[in-house]
C-alpha positions in Angstrom: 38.7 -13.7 -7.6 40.8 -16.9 -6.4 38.8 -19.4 -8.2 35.4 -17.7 -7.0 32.6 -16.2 -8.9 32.0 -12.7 -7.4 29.5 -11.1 -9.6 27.5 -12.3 -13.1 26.9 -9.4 -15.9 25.0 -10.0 -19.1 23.7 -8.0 -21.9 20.7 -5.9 -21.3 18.8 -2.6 -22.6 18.3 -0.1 -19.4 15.4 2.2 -21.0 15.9 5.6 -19.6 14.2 7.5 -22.2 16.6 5.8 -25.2 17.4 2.8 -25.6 21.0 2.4 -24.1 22.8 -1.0 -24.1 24.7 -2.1 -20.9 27.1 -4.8 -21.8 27.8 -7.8 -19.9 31.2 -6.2 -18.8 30.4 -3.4 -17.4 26.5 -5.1 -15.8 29.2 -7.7 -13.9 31.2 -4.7 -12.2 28.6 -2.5 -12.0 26.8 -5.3 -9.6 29.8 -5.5 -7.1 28.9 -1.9 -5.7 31.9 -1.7 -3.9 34.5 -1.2 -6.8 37.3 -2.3 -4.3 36.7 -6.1 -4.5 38.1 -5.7 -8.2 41.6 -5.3 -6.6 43.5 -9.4 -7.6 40.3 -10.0 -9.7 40.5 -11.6 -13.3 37.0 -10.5 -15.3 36.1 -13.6 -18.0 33.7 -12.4 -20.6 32.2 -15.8 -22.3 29.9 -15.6 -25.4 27.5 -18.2 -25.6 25.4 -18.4 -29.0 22.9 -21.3 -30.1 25.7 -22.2 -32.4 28.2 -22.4 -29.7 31.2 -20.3 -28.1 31.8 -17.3 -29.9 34.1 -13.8 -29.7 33.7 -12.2 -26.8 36.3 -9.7 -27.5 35.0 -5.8 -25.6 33.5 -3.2 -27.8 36.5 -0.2 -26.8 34.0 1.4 -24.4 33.8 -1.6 -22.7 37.8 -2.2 -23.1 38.3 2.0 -21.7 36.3 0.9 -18.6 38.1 -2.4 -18.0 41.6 -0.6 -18.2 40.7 2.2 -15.5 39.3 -1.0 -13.6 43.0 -2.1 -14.1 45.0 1.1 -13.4 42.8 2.7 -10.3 41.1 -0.3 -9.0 43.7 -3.0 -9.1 42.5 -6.0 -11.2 44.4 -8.2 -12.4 43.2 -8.1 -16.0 40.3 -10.0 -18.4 40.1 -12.8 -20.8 37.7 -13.7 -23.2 36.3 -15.8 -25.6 
């Protein structure tokens, strides 16, 4: 949000009884608590690999979630890799 980091997200498996997969999207705005500091905020998903950058393009869960972040919450929109 204007040049400044507010929250990090990676991959990661949250074991609640099955194995459910929380991607890096939704881990970053998940982690702000307070979804109002979205509102002017650009979210940049980045896929780093041993071979390099690679496609970080969102799964469409991930891409439902980041358009209701867009539509009730006020951010600006995402980019990635």
């Amino acid at each position: 949000h204007g040049r400044k980091i507010i929250a990090i997200g990676q991959n990661r498996v949250a074991d609640r009884g099955r194995r459910q997969t929380i991607h890096a999207e939704v881990d970053a705005i998940h982690s702000l608590g307070d979804f109002t500091k979205l509102r002017g905020a650009t979210l940049v998903v980045i896929r780093i690999a041993p071979s390099g950058i690679r496609n970080s393009k969102p799964c469409a869960a991930c891409e439902c979630v980041l358009q209701k972040c867009v539509r009730e919450y006020g951010m600006r929109g995402w980019i990635h890799s």
